[in-house]
N, C-alpha and C positions, 0 to 999 in steps of 0.2 A: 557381505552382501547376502541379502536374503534368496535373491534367483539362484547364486551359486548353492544355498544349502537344498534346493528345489531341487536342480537339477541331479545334484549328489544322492540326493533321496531316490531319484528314476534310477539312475546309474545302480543302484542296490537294490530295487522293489524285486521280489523275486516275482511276484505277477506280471510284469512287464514280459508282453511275446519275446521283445527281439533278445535280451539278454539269453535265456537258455538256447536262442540259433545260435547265438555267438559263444555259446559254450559248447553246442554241439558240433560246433562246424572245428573248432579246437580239438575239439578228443578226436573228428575225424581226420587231421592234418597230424596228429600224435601218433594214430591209428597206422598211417600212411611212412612209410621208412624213405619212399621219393616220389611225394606227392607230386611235382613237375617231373617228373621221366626227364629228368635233365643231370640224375647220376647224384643229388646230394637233396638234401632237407630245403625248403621253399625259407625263404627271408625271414627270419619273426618279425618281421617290421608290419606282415600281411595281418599277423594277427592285432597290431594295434588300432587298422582300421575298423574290428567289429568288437573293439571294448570298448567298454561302456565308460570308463574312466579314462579314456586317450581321449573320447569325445567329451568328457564332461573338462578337462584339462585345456581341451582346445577354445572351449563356449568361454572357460574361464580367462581366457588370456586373452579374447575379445573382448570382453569386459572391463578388464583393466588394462585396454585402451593402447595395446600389443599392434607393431607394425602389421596391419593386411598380408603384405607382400612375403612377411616372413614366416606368416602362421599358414599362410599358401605352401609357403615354403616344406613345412614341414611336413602337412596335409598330402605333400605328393612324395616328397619321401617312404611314405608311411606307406602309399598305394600299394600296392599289390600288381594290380594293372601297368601302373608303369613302370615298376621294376620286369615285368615281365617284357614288357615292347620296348626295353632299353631308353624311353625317348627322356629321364630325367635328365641329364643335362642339355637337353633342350628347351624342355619348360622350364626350368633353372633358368637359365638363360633369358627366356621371353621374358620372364618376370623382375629380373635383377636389376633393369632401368628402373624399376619400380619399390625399390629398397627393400628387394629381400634378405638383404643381412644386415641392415638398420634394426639398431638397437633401442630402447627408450619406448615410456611410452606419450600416445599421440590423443591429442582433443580428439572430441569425439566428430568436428571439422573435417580433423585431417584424416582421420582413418574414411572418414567419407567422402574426400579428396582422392586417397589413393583407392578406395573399390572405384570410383568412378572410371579413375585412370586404367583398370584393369580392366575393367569391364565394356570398356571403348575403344580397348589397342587391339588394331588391327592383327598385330605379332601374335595377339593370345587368342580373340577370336578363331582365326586360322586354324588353328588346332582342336578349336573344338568338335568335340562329337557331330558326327556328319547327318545323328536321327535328332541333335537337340532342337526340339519345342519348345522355345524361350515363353513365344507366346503363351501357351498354353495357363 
């Protein structure tokens, strides 16, 4: 796929801003012996949310037409934020009517069948961020 070698390209540009935060925000978490005051080293999983190659890995698995529910899936594992607020086996949960460990992949129909479904359940809604501007 020609977008995937696009994307791979950003993911490497060293002129891209967000690449060097996300490098620098690394050497300051390396920097840190207990960056959470919670007595041991923060998840490395925090760091997969601001590489550049988790996110081009992610775009890519959209692409070739990767369950929604279970690229959600992974997406929240990866967070940061909700490792920290313990809520992943909740959102886990909300989303798993929704084939988040369905395997194969899906028309480009069905993956627009299930964001639909996700993006209308009441169960997911609920939790979302209490300042989101959908509209916007």
């Amino acid at each position: 796929l020609g977008l995937l070698a696009l994307l791979d390209a950003f993911a490497r540009d060293p002129l891209l801003d967000w690449a060097p935060l996300a490098d620098g925000a690394r050497r300051a978490d390396d920097d840190d012996p207990d960056p959470g005051g919670e007595g041991g080293d923060r998840d490395p999983r925090e760091r997969a949310t601001r590489d550049p190659e988790f996110r081009v890995r992610q775009a890519a698995r959209r692409l070739r037409g990767s369950h929604p529910a279970a690229i959600l899936a992974d997406d929240l594992r990866a967070n940061p934020v909700v490792a920290q607020h313990g809520s992943l086996p909740h959102l886990l949960a909300a989303i798993e009517p929704h084939g988040a460990t369905t395997a194969g992949v899906l028309s480009p129909a069905q993956q627009a069948d299930v964001l639909i479904d996700l993006a209308t359940d009441p169960a997911i809604l609920a939790r979302q961020y209490v300042g989101l501007q959908s509209w916007w």
